[in-house]
N, C-alpha and C positions, 0 to 999 in steps of 0.2 A: 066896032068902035066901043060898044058896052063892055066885050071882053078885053080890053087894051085896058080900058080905063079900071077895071075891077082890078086887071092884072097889077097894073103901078099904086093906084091904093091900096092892094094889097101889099106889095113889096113893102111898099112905106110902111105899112102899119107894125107890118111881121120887123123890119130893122130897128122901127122908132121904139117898141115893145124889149127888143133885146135890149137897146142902150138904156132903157130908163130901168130893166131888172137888174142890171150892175152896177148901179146909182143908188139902188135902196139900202142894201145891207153890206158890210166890209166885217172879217175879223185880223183882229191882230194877238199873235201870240208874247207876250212883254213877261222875259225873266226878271223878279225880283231877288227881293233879299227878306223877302217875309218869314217868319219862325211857326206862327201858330193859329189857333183858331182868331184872337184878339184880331192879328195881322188880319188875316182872312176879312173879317168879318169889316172892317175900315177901310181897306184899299176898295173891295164891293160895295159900299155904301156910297164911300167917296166919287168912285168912279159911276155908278148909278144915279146919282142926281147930279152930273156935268151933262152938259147940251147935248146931243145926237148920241150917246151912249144908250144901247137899246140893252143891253146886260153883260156883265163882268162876271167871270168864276174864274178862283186862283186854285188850283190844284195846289198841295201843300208837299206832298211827295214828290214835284220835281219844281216847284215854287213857280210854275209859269204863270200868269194869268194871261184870259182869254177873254178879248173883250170883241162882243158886235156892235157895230157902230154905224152910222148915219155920215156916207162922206159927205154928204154935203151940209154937215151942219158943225164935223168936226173931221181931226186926222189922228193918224199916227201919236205924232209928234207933238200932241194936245194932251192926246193919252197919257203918253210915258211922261207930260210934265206934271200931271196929277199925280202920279203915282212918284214921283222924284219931291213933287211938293208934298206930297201926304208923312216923306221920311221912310220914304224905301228908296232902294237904288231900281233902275228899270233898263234892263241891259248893260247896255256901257256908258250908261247916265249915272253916275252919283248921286245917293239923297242929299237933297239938302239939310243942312246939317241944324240948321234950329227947328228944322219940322223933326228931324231925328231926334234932335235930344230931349223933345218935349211927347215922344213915346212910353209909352212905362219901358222900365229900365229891362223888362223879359224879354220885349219884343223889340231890342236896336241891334245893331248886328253884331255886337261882340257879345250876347248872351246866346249862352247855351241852345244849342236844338231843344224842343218840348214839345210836346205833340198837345192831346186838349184838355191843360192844365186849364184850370180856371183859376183866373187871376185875381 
């Protein structure tokens, strides 16, 4: 009887342990339309103090950012509207265009590639 009862607590315990370990953390990879360090340095800050964002890094060489996040506290599609509001485009989301224009004029997307010009 002891062993039945150890066996099903355990079962439970060992299933209930898997589903709350893929509840904790999520990443998502979101292409922008970032140019440089500035870009860099504002889509991660931005995205860094929103709710359940646990850390953002935007590679600049292939412009993806990579962000780990808390689903239950945010999503995807929270994500990419930060980063469409911040005036970048984030996949096949457009920036918005007054968070765009109020970028310095090096880092909107009709400016030149620049790698870590200081602005």
């Amino acid at each position: 009887m002891k062993a039945t009862i150890f066996s099903i607590l355990f079962a439970f315990a060992t299933t209930f342990g898997f589903a709350q370990s893929d509840d904790k953390e999520k990443v998502v990879k979101v292409k922008t339309s970032a140019i440089c360090e500035m870009c860099k340095e504002r889509l991660e800050r931005n995205l860094g103090l929103s709710k359940g964002v646990k850390g953002a890094d935007l590679n600049l060489d292939n412009k993806v950012m990579t962000v780990k996040y808390n689903p239950k506290k945010t999503d995807e599609a929270s994500i990419k509207s930060i980063i469409v509001n911040t005036g970048y485009d984030a996949d096949g989301m457009v920036a918005d265009q007054k968070a765009h224009d109020k970028l310095p004029k090096c880092c909107r997307k009709t400016a030149a590639p620049h790698s870590d010009m200081k602005h």
